[in-house]
N, C-alpha and C positions, 0 to 999 in steps of 0.2 A: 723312726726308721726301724728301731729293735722289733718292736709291734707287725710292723707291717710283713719283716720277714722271721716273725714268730721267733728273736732270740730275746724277747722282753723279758723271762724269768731267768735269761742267762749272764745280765747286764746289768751293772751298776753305775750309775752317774756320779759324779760330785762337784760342783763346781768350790774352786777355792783358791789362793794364792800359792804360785810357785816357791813363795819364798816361806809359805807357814802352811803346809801340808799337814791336811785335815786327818792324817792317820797316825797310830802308833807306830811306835820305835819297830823296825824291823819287822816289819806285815810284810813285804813282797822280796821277792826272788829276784826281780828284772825291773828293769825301768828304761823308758826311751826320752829325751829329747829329738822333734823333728822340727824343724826351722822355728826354735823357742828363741833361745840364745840372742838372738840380734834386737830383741824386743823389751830383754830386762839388762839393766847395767848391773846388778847385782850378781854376778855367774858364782860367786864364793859362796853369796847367800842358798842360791838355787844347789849347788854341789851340796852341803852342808846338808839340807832338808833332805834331797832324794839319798845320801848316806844314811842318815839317820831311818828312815824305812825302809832301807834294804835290810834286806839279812846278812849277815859276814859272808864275803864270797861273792854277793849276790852281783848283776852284770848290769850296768846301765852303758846303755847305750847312745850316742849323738850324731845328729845331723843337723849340721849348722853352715852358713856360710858364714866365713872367717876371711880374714886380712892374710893376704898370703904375699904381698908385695906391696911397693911405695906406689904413690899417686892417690888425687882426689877422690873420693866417695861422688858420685854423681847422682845427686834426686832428679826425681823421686824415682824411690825403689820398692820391691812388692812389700817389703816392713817397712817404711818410712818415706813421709815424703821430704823430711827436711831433715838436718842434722842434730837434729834437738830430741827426734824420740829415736834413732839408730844409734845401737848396741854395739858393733858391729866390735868382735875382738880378734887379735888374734890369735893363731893355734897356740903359741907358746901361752900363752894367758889362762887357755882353756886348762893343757897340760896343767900350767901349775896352780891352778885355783881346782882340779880333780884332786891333786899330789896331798895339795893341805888340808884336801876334806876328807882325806882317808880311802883314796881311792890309788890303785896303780893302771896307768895305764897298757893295755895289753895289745892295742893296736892301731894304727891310724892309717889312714885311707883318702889320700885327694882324690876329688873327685871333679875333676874340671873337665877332661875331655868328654865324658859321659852328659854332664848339665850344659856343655858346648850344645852338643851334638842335639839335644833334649831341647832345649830353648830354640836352636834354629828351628827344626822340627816343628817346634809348637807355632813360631813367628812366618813360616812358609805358609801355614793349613789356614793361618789366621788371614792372611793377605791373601790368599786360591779364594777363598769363600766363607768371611770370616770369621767368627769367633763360633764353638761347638755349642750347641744347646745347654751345655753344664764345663764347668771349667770354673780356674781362676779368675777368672774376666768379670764375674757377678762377683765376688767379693772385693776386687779392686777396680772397677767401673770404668768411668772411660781411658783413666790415664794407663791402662794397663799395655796398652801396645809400647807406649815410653817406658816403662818400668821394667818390661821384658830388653828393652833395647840395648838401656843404663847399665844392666846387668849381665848381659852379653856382653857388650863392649868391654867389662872394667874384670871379667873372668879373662874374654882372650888378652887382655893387657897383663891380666898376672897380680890383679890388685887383690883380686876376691877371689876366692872357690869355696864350695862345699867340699867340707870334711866329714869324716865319720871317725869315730872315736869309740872308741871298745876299751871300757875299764874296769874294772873290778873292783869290790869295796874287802878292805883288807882289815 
């Protein structure tokens, strides 16, 4: 894709584990998590690594959905289909597995009524005339209308939401 829209000499690949990042101590500035979190149980390990490459100061950033209420996890969901490979933590966890890896948290952000609002959205356009040429749907194949569903259901219940987490490395 870099190629095709000629940003190939501006781009660097790497493939590697989140828990043993392939760079030196303090190489970058920023760093994001975007729906990582629910897929490794390790979140201290994962904090620890992206400290360790940031610079002092430097800003990592998350979005994750987190445990934000009581009740069952319902499979399959778009990371997991069964309770065996879901991560799923919650924000207090996150906070204090950032706290011990040398990070302060600088602000946090639910995000339910927004990933509400966004999932119906996607679940109406899906059922009018279904799935878009390009979408989530090709990476989670057929069970992908249940896993939009699971996940709807268990945000308006209050079990789950996406968080965003803005912290600092100190």
């Amino acid at each position: 894709m870099t190629r095709r829209t000629k940003l190939d000499g501006l781009a660097e690949f790497r493939q590697g584990s989140a828990l043993d990042l392939p760079f030196e101590r303090h190489t970058f500035d920023r760093a994001y998590m975007l729906h990582v979190g629910m897929n490794i149980a390790d979140k201290a390990g994962i904090f620890r690594e992206v400290r360790r490459v940031l610079k002092p100061a430097g800003l990592f950033t998350i979005y994750d959905i987190m445990r934000t209420g009581d009740g069952a996890i319902r499979y399959p969901v778009p990371w997991a289909l069964s309770e065996e490979t879901s991560f799923v933590a919650e924000v207090k966890d996150y906070r204090d597995a950032l706290q011990n890896a040398g990070f302060r948290v600088a602000q946090e952000r639910g995000r339910r009524p927004f990933a509400i609002e966004f999932t119906e959205r996607m679940m109406a356009r899906m059922a009018q005339g279904g799935p878009p040429a390009l979408g989530l749907h090709l990476l989670l194949g057929e069970k992908a209308p249940i896993m939009a569903g699971n996940i709807l259901a268990m945000m308006k219940e209050g079990v789950l939401e996406p968080v965003e987490l803005y912290a600092r490395a100190v």
